[in-house]
C-alpha positions as CSV (number, residue, x, y, z in Angstrom):
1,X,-32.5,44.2,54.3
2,X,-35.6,45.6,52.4
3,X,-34.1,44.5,49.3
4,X,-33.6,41.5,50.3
5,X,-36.8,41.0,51.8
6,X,-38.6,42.2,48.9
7,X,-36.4,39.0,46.6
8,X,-37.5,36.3,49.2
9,X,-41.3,37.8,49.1
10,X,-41.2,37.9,45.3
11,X,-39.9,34.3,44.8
12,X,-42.1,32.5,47.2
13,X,-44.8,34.7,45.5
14,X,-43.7,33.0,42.2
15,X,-43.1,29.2,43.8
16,X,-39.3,29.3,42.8
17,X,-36.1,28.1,45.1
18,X,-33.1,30.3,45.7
19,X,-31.3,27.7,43.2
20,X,-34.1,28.5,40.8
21,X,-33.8,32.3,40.9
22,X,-29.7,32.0,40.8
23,X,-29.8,29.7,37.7
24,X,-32.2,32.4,36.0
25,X,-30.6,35.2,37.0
26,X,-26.9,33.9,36.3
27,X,-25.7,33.3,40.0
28,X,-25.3,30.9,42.6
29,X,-27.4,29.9,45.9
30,X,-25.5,31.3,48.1
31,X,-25.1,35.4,46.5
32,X,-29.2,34.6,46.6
33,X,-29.3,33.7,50.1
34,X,-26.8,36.6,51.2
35,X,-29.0,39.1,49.1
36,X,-32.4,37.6,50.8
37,X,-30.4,37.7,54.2
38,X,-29.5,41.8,54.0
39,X,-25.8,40.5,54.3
40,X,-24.8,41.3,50.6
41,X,-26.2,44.5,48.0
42,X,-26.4,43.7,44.3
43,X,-25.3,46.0,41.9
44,X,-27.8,47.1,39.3
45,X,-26.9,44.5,36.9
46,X,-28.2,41.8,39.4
47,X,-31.1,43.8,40.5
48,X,-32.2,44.0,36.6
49,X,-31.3,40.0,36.0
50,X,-33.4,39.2,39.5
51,X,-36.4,41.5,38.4
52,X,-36.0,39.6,35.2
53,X,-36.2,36.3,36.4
54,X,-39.1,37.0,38.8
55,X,-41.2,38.3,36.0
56,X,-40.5,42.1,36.8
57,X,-39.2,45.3,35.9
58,X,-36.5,46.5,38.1
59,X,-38.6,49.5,39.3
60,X,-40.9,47.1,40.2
61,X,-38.6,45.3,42.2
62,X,-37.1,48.3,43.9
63,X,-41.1,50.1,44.3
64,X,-41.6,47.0,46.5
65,X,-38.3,47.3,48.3
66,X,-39.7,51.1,49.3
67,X,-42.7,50.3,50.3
68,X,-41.5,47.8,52.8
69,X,-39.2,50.4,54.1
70,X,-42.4,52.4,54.2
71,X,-43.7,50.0,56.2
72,X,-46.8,49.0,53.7
């Protein structure tokens, strides 16, 4: 759910929609909303096309995913 949390916090952050992020990344809506939603986990392939499309590294994008787990 961190992950997922971490996508929806990013993209806001960067003033895309889901439909934005899926066509940059090479997806669809709905695997963006299931990712954002906790009810799907992306393989590393997606996380690097998602990081990619938000402007990010994918450690960047999974550093954010810890430190909400971490609570900060």
């Amino acid at each position: 759910m961190a992950f997922g949390r971490a996508v929806s916090q990013l993209r806001a952050k960067v003033g895309i929609s889901q439909e934005e992020l899926a066509f940059r990344s090479g997806s669809n809506r709905t695997y963006v909303s299931e990712i954002e939603r906790g009810a799907k986990e992306p393989c590393l392939g997606t996380i690097r096309k998602l990081a990619s499309s938000l402007g990010l590294e994918p450690s960047e994008l999974l550093r954010l995913t810890e430190d909400l787990l971490a609570g900060r």
